[in-house]
N, CA, C and O of each residue as an XYZ file, in Angstrom:
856
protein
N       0.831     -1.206      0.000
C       0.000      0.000      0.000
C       0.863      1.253      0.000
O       0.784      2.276     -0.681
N       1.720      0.880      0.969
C       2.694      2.438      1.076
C       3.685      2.164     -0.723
O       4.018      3.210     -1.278
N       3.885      1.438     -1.114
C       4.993      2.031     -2.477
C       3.596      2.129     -3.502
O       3.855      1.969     -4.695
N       2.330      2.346     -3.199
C       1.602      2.502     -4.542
C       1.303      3.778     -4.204
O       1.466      4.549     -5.149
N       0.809      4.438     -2.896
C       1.081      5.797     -2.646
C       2.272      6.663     -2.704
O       2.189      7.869     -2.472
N       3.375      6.080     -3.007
C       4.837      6.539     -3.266
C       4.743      6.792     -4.937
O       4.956      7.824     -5.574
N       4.374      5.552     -5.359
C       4.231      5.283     -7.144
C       2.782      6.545     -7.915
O       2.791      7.140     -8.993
N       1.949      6.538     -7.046
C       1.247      7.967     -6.943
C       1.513      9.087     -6.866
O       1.134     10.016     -7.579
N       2.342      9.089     -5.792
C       2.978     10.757     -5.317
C       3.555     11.132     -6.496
O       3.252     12.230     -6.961
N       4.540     10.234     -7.224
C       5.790     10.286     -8.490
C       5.186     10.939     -9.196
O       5.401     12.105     -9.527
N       4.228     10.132     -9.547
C       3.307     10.633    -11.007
C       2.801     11.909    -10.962
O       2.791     12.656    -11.941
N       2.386     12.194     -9.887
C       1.795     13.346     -9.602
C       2.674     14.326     -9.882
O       2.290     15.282    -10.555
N       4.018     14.256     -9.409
C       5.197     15.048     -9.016
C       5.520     15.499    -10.473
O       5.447     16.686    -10.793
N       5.751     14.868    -11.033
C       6.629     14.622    -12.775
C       5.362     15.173    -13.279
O       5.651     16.222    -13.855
N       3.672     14.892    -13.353
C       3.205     15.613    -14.069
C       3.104     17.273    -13.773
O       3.249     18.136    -14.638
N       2.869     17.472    -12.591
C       3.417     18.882    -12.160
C       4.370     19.217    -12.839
O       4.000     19.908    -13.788
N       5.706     19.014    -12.797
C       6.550     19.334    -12.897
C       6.740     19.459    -14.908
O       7.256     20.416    -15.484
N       6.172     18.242    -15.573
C       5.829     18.752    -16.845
C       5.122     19.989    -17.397
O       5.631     20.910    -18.035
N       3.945     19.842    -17.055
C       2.940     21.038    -16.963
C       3.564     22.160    -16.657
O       3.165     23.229    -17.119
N       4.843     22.071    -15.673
C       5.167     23.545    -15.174
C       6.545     23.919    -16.616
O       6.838     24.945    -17.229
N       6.973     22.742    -16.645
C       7.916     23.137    -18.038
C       7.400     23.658    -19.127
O       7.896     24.611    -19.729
N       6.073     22.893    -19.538
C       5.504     23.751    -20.779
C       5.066     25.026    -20.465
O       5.509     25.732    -21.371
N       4.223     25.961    -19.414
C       4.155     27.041    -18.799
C       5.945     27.513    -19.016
O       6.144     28.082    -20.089
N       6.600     27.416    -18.549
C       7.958     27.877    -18.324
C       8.091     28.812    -19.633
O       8.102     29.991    -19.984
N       8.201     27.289    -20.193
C       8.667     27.359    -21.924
C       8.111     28.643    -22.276
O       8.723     29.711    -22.263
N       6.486     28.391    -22.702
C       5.801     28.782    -23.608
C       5.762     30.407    -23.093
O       5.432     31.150    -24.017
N       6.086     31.258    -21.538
C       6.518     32.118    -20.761
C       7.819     32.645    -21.265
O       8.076     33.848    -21.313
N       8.514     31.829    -21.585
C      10.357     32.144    -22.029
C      10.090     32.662    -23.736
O      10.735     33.471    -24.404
N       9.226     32.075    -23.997
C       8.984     32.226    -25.466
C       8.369     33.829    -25.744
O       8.901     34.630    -26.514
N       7.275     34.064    -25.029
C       6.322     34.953    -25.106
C       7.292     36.116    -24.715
O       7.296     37.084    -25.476
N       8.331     36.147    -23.338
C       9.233     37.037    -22.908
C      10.147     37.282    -23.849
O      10.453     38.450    -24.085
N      10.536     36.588    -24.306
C      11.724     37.129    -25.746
C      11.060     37.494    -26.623
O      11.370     38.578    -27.117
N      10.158     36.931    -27.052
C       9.703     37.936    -28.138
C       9.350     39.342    -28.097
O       9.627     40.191    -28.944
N       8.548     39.527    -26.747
C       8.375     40.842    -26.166
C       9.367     41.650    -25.929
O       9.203     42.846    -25.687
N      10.703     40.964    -25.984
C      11.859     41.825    -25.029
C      12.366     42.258    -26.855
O      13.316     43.031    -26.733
N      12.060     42.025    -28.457
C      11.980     42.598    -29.523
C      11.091     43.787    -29.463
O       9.974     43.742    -28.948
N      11.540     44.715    -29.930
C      11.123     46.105    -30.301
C      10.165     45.451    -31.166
O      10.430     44.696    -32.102
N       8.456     45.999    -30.556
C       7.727     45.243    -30.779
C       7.069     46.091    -32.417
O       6.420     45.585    -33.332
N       7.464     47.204    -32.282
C       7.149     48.007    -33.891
C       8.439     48.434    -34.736
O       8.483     49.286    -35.624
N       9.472     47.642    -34.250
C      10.651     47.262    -35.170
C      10.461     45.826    -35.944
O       9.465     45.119    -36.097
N      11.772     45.690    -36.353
C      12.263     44.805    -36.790
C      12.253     43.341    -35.492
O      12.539     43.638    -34.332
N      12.003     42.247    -35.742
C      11.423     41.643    -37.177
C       9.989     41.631    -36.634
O       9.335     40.711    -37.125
N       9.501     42.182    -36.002
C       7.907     42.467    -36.427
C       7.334     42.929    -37.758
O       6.490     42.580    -38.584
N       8.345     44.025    -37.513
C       7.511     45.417    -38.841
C       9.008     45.871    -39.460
O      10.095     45.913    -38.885
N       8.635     46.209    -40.918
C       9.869     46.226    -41.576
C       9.645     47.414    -42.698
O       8.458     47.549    -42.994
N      10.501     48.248    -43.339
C      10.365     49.601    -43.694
C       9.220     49.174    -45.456
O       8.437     49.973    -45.970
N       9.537     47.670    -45.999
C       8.580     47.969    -46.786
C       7.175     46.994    -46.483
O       6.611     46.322    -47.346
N       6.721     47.108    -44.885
C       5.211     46.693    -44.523
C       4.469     47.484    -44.493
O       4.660     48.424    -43.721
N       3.301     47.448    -45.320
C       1.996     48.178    -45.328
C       1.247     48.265    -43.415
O       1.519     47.530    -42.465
N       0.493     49.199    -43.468
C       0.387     49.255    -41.784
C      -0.526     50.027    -42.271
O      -0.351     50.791    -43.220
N      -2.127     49.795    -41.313
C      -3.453     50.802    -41.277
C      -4.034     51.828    -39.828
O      -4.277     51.344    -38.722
N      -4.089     52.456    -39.979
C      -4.898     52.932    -38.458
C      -4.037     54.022    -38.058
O      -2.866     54.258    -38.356
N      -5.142     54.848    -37.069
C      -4.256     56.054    -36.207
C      -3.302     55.721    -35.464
O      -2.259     56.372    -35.520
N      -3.448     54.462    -34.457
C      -1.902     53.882    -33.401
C      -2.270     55.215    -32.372
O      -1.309     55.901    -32.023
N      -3.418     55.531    -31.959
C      -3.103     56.730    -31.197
C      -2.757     55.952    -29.584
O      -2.439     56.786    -28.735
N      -2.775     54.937    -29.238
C      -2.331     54.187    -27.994
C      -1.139     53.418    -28.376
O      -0.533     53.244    -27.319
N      -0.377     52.773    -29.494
C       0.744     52.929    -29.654
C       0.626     51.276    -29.610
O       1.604     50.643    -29.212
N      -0.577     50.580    -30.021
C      -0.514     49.091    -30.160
C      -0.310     48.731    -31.301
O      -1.150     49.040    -32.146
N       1.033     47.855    -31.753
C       0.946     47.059    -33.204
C       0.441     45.961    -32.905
O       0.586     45.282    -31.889
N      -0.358     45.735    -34.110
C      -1.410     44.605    -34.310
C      -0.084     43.843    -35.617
O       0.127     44.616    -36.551
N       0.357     43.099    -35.652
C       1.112     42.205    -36.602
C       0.433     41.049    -37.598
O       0.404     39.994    -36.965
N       0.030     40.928    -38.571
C      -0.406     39.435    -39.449
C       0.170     39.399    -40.660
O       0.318     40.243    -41.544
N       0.573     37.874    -40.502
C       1.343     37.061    -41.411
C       0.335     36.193    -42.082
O      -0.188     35.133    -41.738
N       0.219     36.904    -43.081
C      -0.742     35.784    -44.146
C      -0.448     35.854    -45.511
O       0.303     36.646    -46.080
N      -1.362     34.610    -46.145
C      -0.990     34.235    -47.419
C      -2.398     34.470    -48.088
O      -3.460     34.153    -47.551
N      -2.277     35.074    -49.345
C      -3.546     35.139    -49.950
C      -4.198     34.278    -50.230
O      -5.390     34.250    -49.921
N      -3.427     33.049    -51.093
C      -4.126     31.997    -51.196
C      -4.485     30.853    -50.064
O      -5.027     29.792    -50.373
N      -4.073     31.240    -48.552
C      -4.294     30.547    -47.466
C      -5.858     30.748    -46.744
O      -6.156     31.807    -46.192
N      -6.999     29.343    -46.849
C      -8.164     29.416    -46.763
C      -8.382     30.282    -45.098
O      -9.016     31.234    -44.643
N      -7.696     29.546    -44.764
C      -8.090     30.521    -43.500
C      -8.013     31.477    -42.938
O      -8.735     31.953    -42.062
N      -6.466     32.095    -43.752
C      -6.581     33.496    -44.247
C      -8.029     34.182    -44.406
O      -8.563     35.012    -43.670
N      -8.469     33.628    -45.509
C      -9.653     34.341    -46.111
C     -10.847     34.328    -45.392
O     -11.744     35.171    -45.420
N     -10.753     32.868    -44.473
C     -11.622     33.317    -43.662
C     -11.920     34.012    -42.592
O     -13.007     34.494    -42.273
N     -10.631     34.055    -41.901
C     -10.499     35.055    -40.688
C     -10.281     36.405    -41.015
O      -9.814     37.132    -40.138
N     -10.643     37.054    -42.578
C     -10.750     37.902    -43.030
C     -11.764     38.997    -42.580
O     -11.580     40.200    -42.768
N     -12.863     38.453    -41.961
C     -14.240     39.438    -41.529
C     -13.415     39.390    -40.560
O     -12.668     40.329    -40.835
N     -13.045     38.949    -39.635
C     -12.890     39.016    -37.796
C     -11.509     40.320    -38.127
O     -11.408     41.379    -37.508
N     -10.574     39.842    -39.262
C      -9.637     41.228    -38.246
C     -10.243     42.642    -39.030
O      -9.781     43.748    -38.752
N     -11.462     42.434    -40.162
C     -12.145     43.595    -40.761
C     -12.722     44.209    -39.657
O     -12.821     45.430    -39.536
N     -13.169     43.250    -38.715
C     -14.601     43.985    -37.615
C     -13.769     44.719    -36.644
O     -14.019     45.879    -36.318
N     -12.525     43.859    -36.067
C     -11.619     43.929    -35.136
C     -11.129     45.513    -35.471
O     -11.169     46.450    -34.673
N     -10.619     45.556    -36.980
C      -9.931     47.219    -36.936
C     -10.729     47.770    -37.365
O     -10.220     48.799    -37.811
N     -12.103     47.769    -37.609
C     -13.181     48.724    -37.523
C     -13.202     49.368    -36.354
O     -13.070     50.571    -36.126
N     -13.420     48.269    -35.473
C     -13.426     48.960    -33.868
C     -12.486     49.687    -33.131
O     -12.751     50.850    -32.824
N     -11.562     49.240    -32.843
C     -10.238     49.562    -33.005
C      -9.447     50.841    -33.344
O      -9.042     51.633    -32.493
N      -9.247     50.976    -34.842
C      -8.497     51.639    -35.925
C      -7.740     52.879    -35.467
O      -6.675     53.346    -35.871
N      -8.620     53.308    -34.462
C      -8.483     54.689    -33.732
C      -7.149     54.621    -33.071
O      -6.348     55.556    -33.080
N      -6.902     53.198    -32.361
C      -5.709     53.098    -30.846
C      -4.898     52.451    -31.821
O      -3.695     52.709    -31.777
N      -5.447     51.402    -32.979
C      -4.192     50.621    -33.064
C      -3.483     50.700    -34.740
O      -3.960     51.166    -35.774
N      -2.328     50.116    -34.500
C      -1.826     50.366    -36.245
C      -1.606     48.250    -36.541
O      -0.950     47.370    -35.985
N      -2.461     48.298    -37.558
C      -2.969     46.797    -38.382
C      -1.484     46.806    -39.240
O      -1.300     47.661    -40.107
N      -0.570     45.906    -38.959
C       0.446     45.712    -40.308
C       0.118     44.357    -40.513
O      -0.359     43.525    -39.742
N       0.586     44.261    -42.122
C       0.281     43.310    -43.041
C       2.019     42.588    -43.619
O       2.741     43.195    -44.410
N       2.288     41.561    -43.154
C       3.109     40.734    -43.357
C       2.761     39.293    -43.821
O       1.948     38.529    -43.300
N       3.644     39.054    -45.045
C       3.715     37.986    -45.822
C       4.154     36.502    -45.980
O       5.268     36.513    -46.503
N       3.783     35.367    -45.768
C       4.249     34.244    -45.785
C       3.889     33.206    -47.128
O       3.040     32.318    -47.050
N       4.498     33.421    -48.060
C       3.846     32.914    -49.281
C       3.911     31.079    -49.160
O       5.030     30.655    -48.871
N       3.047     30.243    -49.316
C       3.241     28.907    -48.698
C       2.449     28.061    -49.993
O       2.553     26.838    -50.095
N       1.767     28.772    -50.814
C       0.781     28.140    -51.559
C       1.743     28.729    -53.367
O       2.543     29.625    -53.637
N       1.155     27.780    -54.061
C       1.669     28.346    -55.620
C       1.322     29.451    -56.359
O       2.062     29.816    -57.273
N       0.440     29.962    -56.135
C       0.103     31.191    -56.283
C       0.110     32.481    -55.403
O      -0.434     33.566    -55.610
N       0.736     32.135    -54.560
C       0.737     33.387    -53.474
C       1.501     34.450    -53.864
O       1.385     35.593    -53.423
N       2.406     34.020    -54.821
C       3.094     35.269    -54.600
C       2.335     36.040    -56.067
O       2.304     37.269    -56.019
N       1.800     35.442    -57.206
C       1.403     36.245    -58.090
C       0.087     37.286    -57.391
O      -0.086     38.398    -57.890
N      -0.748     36.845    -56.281
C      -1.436     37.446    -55.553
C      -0.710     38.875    -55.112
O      -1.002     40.030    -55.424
N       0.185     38.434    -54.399
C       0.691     39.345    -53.940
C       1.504     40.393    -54.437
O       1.874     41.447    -53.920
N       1.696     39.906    -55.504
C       2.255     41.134    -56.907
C       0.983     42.112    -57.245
O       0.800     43.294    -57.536
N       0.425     41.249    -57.093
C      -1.558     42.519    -57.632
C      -1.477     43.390    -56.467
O      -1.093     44.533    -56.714
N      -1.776     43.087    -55.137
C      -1.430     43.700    -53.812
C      -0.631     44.409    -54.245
O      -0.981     45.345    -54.965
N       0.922     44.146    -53.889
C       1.698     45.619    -53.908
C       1.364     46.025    -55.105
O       1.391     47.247    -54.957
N       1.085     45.840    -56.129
C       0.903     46.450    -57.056
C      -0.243     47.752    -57.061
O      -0.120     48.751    -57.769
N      -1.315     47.515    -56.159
C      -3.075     47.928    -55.883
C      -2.270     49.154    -54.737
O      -2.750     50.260    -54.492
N      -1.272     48.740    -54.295
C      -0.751     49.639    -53.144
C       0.143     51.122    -53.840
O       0.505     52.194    -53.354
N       0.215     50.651    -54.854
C       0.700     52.121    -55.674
C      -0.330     53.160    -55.648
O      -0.026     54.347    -55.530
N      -1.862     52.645    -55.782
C      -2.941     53.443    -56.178
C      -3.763     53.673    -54.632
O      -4.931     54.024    -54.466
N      -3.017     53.437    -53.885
C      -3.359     53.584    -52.212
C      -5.151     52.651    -52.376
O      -6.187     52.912    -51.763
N      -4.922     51.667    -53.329
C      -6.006     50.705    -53.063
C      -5.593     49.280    -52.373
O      -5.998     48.271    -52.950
N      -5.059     49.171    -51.551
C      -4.308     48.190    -51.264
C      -5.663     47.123    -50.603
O      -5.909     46.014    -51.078
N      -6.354     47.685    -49.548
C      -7.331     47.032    -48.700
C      -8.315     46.504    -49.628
O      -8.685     45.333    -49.545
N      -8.731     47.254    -50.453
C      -9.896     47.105    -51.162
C     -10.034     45.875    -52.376
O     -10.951     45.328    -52.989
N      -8.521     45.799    -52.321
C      -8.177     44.780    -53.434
C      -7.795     43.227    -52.508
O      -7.837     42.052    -52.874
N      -7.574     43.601    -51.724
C      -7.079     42.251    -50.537
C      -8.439     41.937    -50.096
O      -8.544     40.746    -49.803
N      -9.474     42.590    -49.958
C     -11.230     42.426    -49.832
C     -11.467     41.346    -50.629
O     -11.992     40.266    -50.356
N     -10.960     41.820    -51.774
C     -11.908     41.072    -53.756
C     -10.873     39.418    -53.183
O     -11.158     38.322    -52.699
N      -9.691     40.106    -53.596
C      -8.445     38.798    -52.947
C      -9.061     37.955    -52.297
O      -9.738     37.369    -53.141
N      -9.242     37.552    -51.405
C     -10.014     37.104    -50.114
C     -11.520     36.134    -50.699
O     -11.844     34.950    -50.791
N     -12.128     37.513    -50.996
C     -13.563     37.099    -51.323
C     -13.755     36.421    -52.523
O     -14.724     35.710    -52.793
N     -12.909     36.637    -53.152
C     -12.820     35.604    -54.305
C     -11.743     34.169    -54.425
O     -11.289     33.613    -55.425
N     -11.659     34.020    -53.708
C     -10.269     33.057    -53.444
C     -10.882     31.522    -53.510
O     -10.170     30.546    -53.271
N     -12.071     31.430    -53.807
C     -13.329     30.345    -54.345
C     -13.027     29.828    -55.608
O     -12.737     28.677    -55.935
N     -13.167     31.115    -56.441
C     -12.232     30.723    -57.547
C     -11.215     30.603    -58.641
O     -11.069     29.830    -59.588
N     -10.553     31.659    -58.169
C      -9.179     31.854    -58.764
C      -8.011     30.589    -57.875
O      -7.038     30.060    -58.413
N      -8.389     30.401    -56.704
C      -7.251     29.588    -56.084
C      -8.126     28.095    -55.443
O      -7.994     27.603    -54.323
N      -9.042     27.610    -56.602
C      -9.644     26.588    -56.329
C      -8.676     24.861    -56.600
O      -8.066     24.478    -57.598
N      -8.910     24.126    -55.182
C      -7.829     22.925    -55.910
C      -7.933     22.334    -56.652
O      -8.990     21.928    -57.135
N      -6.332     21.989    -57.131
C      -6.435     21.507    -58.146
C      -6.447     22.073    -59.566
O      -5.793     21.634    -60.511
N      -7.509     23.387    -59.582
C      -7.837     23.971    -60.627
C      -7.038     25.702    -60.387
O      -7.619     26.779    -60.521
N      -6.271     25.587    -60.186
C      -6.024     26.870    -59.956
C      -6.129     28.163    -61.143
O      -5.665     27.853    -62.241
N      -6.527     29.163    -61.057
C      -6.270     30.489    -62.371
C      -6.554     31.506    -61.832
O      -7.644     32.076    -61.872
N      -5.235     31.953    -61.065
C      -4.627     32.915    -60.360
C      -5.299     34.052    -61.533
O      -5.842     34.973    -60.922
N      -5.386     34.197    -62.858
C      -5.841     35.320    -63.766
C      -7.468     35.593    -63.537
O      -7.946     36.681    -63.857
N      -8.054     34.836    -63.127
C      -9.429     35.309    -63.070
C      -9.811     36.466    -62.028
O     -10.850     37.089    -61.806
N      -7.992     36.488    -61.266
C      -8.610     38.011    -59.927
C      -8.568     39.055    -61.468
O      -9.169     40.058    -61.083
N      -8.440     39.139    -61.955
C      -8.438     40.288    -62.925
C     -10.013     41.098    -63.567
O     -10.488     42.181    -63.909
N     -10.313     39.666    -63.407
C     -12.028     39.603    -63.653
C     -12.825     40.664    -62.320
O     -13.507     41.688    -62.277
N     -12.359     39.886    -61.564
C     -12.980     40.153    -59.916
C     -12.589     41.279    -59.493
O     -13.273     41.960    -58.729
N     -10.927     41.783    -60.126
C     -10.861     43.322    -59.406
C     -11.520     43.879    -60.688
O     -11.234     45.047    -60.426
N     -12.080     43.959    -61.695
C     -12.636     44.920    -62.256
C     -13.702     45.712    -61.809
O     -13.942     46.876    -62.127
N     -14.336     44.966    -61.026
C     -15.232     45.924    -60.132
C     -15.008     46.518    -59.220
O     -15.805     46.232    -58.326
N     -14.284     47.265    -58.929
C     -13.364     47.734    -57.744
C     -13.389     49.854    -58.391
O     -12.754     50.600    -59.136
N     -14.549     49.892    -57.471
C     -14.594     51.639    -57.853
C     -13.135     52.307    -57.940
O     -12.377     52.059    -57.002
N     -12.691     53.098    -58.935
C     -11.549     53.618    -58.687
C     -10.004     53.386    -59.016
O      -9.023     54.111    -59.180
N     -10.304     51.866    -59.030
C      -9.266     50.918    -59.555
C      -8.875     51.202    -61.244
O      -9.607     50.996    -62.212
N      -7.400     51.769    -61.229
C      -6.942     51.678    -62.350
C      -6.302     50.391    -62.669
O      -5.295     49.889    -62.170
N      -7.280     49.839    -63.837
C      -6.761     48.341    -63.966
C      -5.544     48.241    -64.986
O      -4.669     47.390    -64.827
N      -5.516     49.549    -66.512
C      -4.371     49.081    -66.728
C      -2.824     49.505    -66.101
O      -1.711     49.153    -66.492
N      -3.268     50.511    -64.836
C      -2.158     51.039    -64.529
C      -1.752     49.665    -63.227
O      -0.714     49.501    -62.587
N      -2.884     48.966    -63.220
C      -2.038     48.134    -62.166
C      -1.774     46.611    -62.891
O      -1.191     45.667    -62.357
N      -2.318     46.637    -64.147
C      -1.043     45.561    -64.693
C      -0.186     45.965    -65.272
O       0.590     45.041    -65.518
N       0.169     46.945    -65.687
C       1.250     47.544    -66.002
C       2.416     47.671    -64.684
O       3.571     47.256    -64.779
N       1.878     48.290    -63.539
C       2.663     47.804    -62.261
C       2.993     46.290    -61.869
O       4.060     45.959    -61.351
N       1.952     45.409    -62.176
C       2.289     43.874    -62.000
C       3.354     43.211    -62.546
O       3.904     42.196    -62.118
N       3.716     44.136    -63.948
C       4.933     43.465    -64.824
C       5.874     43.929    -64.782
O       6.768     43.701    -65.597
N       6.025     45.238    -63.198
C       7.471     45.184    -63.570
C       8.087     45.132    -61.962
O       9.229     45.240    -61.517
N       6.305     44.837    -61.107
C       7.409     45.109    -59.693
C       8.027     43.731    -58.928
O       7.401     42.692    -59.132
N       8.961     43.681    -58.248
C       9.873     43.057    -57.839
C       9.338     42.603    -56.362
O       9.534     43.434    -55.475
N       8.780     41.564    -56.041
C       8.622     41.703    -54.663
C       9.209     40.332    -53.815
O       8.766     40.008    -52.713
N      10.447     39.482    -54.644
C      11.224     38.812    -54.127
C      12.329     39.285    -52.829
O      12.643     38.391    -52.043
N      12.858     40.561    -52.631
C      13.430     40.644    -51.193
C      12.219     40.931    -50.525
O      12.526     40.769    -49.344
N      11.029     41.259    -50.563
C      10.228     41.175    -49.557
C       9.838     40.268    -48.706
O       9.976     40.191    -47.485
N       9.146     39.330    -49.767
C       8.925     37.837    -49.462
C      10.256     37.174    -48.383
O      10.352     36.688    -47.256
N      10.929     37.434    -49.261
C      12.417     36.615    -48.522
C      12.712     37.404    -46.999
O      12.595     36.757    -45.959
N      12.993     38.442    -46.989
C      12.806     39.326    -45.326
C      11.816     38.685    -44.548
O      12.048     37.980    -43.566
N      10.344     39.036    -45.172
C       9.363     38.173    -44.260
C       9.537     36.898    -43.821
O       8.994     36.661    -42.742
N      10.096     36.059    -44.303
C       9.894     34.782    -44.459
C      11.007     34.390    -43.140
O      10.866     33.494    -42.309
N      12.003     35.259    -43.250
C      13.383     35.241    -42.594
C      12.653     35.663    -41.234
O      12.832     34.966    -40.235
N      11.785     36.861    -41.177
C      11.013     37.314    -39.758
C       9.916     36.049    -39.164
O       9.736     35.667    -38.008
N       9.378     35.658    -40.266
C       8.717     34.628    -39.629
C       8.787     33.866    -38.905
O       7.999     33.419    -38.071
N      10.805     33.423    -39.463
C      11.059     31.869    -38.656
C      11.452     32.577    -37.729
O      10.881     32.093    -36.751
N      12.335     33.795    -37.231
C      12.574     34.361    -36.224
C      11.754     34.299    -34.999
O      12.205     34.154    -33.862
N      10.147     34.456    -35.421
C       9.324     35.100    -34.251
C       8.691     33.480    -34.484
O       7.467     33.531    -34.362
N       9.128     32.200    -34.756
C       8.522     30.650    -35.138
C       6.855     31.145    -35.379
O       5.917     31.008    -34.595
N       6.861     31.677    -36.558
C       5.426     31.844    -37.462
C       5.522     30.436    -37.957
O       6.492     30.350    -38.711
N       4.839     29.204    -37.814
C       4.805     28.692    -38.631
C       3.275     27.854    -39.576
O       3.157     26.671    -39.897
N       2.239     29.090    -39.817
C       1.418     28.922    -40.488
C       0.544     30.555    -40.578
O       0.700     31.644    -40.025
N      -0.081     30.184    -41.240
C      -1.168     31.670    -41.142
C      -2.532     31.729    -41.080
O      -2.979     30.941    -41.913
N      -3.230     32.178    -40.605
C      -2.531     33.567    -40.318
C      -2.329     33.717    -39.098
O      -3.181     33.263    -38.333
N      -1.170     34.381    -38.559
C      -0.501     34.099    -37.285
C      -0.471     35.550    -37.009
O       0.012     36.301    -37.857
N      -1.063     36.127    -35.622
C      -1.223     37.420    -35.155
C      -0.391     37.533    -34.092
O      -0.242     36.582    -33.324
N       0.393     38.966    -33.879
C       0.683     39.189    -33.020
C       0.327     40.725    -31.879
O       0.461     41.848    -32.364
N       0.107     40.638    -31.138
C      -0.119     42.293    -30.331
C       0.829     43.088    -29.641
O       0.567     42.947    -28.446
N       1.701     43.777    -29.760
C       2.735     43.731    -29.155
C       3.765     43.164    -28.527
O       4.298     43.331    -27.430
N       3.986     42.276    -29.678
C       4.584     41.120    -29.683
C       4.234     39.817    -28.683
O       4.861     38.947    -28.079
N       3.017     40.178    -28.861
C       2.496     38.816    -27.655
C       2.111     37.717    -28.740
O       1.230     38.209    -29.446
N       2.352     36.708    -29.064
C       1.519     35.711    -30.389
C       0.268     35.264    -29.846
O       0.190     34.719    -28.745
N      -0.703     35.481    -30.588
C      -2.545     35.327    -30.431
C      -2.156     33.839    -30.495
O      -1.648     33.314    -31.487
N      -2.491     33.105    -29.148
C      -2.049     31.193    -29.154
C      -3.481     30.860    -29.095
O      -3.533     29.920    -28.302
N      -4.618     31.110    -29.488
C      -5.529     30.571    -30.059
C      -6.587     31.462    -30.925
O      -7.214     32.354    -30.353
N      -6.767     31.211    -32.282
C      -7.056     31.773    -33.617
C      -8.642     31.511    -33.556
O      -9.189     30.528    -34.056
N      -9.287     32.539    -32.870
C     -10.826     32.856    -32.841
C     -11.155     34.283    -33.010
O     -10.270     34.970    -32.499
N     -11.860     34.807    -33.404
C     -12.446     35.444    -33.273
C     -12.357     36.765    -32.052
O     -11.904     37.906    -32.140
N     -12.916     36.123    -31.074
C     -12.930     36.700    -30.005
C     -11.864     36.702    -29.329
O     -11.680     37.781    -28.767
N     -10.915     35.777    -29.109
C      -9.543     36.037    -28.752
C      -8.429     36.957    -29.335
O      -7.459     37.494    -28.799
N      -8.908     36.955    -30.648
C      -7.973     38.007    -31.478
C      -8.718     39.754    -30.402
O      -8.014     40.548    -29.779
N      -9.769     39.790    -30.511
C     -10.143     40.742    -30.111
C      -9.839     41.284    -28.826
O      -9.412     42.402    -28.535
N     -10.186     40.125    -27.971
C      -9.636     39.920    -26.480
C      -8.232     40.504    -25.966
O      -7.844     41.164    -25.003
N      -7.693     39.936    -27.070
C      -6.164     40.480    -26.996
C      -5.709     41.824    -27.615
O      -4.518     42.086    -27.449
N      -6.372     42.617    -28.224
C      -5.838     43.533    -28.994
C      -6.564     44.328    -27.520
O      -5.754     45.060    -26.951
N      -8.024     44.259    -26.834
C      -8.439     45.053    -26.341
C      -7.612     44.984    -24.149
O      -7.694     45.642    -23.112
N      -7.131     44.087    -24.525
C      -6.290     43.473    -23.252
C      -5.060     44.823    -23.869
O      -4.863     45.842    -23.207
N      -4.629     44.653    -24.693
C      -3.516     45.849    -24.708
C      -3.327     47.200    -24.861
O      -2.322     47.908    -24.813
N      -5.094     47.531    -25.155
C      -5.545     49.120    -25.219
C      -5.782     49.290    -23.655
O      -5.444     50.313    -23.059
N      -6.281     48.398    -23.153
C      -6.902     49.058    -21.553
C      -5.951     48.756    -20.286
O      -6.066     48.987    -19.082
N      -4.912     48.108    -21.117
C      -4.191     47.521    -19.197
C      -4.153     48.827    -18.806
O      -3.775     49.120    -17.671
């Protein structure tokens, strides 16, 4: 009886003591990243797009891929999120290209960003991603179709921008920040350098509004 209450105690002991390592860890993790200049480098980098007043001085960080579904779907939540928001915080937009078409996506993007239409075209991006980046069948050319309706949008001035801009050191920087801060999928948020460790809705929110009010 007494070594099965001994053989008890153990277990008990070691799972504590696991549990307290992953806490440790995942604490050591969250602290270094924080102890990065959280609206520097490698958060935010001189050619990342960034939205909002920032009048409280919170960066909101996301790493996504256009053609990444869940990207597109967690697309309304950070729309509603910096609706509300927009005022305290600054939204940057960072890149992880992972899919075969991501990066021609993302040539239209910076490209839409010459004509300070950048959002509006990452909207269509998104909302159309049904069927230009359908499996299997992919035709990355049909966003061409889809941004034509886009009030304002100069379409031949932004394929004319598509064919000549360069957005290979971008990609490659990001990609280099990613593994830095261990991004390893998207879309992966961060709040002042805190990483959003569960991808809802309301937690994204939770957390952006946890760093306007402490």
């Amino acid at each position: 009886m007494k070594n099965k209450s001994v053989v008890l105690i153990s277990i008990v002991v070691l799972i504590a003591l696991f549990i307290g390592g992953i806490s440790f860890y995942n604490n050591s993790q969250d602290t270094q990243r924080q102890s990065l200049s959280q609206g520097e480098a490698p958060f935010v980098r001189d050619h990342s797009i960034s939205f909002g007043d920032n009048k409280k001085n919170i960066t909101v960080v996301e790493f996504l891929d256009p053609e990444c579904e869940a990207c597109a779907y967690f697309s309304g939540a950070v729309n509603a999120m910096f609706k509300e928001n927009y005022e305290d915080i600054r939204l940057v937009i960072r890149y992880l290209d992972n899919h075969k078409n991501s990066k021609y996506a993302i040539k239209i993007l910076e490209s839409a960003r010459k004509q300070n239409m950048y959002k509006e075209v990452l909207d269509v991006v998104f909302s159309s991603q049904g069927k230009w980046a359908k499996h299997n069948n992919e035709a990355p050319e049909l966003l061409w179709t889809e941004l034509a309706i886009i009030d304002g949008l100069d379409m031949q001035k932004l394929k004319k921008d598509f064919e000549t801009i360069n957005v290979d050191e971008m990609l490659s920087l990001d990609r280099k920040d990613a593994t830095t801060l261990q991004v390893r999928g998207t879309p992966t948020f961060f709040v002042n350098g805190i990483k959003l460790k569960r991808l809802s809705p309301q937690s994204l929110m939770d957390l952006v509004e946890s760093e306007i009010y402490k």
